[in-house]
N, CA, C and O of each residue as an XYZ file, in Angstrom:
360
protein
N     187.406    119.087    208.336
C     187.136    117.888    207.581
C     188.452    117.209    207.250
O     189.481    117.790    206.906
N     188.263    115.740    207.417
C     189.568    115.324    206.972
C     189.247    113.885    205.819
O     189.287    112.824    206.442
N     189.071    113.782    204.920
C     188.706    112.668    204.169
C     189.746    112.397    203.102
O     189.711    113.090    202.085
N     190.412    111.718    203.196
C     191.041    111.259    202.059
C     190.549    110.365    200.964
O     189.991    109.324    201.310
N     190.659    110.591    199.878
C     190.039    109.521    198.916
C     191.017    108.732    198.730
O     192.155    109.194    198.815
N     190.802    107.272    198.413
C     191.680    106.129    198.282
C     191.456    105.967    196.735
O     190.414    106.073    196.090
N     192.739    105.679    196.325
C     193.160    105.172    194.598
C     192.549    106.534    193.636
O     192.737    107.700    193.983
N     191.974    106.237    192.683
C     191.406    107.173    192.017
C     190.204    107.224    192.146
O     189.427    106.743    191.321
N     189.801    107.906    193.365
C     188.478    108.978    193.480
C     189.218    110.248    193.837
O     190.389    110.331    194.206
N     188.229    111.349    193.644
C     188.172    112.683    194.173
C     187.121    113.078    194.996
O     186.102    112.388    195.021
N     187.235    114.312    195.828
C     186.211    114.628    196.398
C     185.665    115.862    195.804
O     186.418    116.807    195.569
N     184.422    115.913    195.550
C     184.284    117.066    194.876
C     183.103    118.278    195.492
O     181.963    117.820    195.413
N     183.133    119.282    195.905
C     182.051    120.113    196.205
C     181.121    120.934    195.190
O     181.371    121.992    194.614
N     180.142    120.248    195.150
C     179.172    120.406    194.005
C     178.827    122.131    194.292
O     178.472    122.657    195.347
N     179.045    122.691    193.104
C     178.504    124.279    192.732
C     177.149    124.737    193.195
O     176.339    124.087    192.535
N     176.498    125.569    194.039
C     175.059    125.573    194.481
C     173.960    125.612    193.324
O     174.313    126.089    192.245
N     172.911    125.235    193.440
C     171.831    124.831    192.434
C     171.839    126.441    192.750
O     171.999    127.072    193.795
N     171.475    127.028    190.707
C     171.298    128.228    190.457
C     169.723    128.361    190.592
O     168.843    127.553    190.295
N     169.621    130.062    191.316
C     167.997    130.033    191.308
C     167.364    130.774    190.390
O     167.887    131.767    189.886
N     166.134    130.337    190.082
C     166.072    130.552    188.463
C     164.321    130.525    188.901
O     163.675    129.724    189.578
N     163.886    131.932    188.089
C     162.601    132.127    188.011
C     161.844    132.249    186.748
O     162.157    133.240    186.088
N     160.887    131.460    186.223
C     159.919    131.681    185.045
C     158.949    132.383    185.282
O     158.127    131.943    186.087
N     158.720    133.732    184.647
C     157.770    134.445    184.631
C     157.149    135.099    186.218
O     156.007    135.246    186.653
N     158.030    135.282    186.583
C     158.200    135.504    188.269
C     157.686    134.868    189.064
O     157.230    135.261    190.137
N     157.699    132.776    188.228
C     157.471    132.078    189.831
C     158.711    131.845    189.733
O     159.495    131.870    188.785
N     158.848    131.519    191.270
C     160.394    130.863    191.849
C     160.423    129.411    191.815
O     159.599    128.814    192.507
N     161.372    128.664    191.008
C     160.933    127.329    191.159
C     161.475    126.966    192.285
O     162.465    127.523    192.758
N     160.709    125.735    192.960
C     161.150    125.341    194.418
C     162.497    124.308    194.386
O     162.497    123.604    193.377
N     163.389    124.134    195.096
C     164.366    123.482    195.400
C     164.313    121.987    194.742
O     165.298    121.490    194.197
N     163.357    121.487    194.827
C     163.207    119.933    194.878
C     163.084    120.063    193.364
O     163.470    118.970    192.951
N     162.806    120.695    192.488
C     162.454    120.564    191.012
C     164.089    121.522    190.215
O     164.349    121.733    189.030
N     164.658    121.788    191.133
C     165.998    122.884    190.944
C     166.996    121.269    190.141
O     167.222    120.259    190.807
N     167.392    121.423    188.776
C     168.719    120.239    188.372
C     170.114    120.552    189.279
O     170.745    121.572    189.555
N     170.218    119.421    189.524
C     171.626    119.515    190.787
C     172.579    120.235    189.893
O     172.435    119.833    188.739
N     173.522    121.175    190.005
C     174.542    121.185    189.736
C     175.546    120.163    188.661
O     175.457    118.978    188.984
N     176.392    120.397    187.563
C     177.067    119.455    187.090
C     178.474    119.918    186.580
O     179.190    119.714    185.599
N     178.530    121.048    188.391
C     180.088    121.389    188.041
C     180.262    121.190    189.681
O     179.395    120.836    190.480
N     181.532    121.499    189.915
C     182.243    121.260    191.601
C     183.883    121.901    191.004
O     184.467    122.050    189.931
N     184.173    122.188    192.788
C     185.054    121.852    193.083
C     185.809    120.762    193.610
O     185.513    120.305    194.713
N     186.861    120.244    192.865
C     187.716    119.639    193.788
C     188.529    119.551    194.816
O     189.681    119.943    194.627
N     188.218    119.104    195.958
C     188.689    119.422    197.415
C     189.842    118.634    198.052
O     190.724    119.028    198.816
N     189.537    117.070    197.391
C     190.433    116.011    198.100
C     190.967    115.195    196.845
O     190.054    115.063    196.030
N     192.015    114.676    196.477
C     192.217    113.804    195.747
C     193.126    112.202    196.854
O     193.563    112.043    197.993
N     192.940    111.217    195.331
C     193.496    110.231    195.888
C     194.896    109.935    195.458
O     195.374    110.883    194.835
N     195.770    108.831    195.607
C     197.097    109.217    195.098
C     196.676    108.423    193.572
O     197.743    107.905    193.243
N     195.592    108.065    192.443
C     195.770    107.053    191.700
C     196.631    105.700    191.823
O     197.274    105.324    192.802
N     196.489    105.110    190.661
C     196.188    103.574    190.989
C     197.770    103.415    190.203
O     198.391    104.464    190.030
N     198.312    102.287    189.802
C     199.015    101.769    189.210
C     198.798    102.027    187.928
O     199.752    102.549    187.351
N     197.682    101.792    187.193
C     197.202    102.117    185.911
C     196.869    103.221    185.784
O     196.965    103.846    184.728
N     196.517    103.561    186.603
C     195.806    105.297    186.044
C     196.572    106.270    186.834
O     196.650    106.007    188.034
N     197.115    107.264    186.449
C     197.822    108.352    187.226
C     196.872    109.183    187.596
O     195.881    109.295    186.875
N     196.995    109.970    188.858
C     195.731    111.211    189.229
C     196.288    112.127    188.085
O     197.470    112.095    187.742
N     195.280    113.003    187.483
C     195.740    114.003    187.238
C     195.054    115.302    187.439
O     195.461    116.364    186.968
N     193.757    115.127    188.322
C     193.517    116.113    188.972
C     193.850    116.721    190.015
O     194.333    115.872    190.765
N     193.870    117.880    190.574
C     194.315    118.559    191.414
C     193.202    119.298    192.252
O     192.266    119.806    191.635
N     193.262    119.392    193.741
C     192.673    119.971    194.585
C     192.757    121.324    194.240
O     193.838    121.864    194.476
N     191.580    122.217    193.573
C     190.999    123.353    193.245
C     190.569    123.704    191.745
O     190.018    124.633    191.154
N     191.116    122.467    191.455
C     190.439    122.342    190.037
C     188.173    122.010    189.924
O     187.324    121.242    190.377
N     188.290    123.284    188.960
C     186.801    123.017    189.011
C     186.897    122.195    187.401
O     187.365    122.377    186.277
N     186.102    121.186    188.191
C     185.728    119.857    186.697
C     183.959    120.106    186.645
O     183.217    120.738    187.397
N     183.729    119.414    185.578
C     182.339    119.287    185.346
C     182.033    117.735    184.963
O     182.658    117.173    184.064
N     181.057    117.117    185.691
C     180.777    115.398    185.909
C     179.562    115.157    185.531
O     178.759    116.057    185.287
N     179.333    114.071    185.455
C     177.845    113.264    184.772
C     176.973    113.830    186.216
O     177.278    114.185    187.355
N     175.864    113.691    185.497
C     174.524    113.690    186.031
C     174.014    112.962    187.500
O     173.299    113.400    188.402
N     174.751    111.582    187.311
C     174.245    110.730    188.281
C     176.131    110.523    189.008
O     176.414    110.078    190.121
N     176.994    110.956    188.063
C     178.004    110.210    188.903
C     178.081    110.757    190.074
O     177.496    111.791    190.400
N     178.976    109.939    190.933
C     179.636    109.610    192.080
C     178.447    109.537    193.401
O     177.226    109.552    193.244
N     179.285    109.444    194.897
C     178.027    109.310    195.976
C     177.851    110.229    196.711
O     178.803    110.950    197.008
N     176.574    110.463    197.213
C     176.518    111.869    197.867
C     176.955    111.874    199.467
O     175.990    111.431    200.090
N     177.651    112.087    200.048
C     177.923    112.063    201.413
C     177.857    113.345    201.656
O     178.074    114.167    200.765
N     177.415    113.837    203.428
C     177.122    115.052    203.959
C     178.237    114.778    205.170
O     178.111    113.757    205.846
N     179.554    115.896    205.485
C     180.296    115.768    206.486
C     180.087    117.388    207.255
O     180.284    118.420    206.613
N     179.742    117.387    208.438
C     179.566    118.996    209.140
C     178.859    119.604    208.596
O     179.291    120.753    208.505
N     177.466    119.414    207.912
C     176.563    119.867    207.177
C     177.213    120.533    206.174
O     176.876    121.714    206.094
N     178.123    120.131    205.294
C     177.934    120.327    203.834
C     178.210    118.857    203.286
O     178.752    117.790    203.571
N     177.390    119.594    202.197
C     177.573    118.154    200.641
C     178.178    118.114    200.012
O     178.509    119.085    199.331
N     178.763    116.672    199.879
C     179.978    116.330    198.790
C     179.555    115.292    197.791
O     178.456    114.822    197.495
N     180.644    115.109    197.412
C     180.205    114.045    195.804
C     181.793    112.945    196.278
O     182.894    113.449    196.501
N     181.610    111.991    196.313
C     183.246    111.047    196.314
C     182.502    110.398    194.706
O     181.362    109.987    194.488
N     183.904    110.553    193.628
C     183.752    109.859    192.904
C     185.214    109.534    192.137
O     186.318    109.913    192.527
N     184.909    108.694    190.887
C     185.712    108.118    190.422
C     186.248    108.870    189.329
O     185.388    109.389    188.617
N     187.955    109.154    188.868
C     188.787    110.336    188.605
C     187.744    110.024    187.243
O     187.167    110.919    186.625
N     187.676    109.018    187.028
C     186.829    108.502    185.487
C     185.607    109.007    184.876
O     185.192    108.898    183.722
N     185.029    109.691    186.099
C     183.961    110.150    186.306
C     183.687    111.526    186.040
O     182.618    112.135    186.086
N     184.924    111.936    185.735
C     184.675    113.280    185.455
C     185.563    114.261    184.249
O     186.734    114.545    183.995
N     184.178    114.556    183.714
C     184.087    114.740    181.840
C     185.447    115.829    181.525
O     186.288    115.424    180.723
N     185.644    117.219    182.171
C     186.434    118.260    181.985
C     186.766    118.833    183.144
O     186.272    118.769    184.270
N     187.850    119.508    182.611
C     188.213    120.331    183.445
C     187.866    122.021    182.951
O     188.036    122.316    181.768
N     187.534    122.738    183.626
C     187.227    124.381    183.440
C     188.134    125.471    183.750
O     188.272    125.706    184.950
N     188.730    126.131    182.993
C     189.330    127.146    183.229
C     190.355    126.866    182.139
O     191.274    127.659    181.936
């Protein structure tokens, strides 16, 4: 994979949806809440105003709906905006 993000986005690889059973049903995939942690894989160099200050392997945790979902070599990513994302973990 080679994607660079331009200005301040990151690329981020969303954490796998945890599987989680009530009362020993399995809930199915499509009703599973996405993930609202990742890794960061790619950064951009930031903007004039905003400095990056994330770093490629930093796991952050992001909004609900942010950023866009793109699929490269069958995995899923998130490109979003450095703004976009609430903390950092660890």
């Amino acid at each position: 994979m080679n994607i660079k993000p331009l200005a301040d986005r990151v690329l981020v690889l969303p954490a796998p949806a945890e599987e989680k059973t009530i009362g020993g049903i399995i809930i199915p995939d499509t009703a599973k809440e996405k993930p609202l942690k990742g890794e960061v894989v790619a950064v951009g160099n930031g903007t004039k105003d905003e400095e990056m200050v994330l770093k490629v392997g930093y796991i952050v945790l992001y909004g609900k709906y942010a950023g866009t979902e793109l699929e490269m070599e069958g995995t899923k990513y998130l490109i979003m905006r450095q703004s976009d994302v609430l903390a950092v973990l660890g």
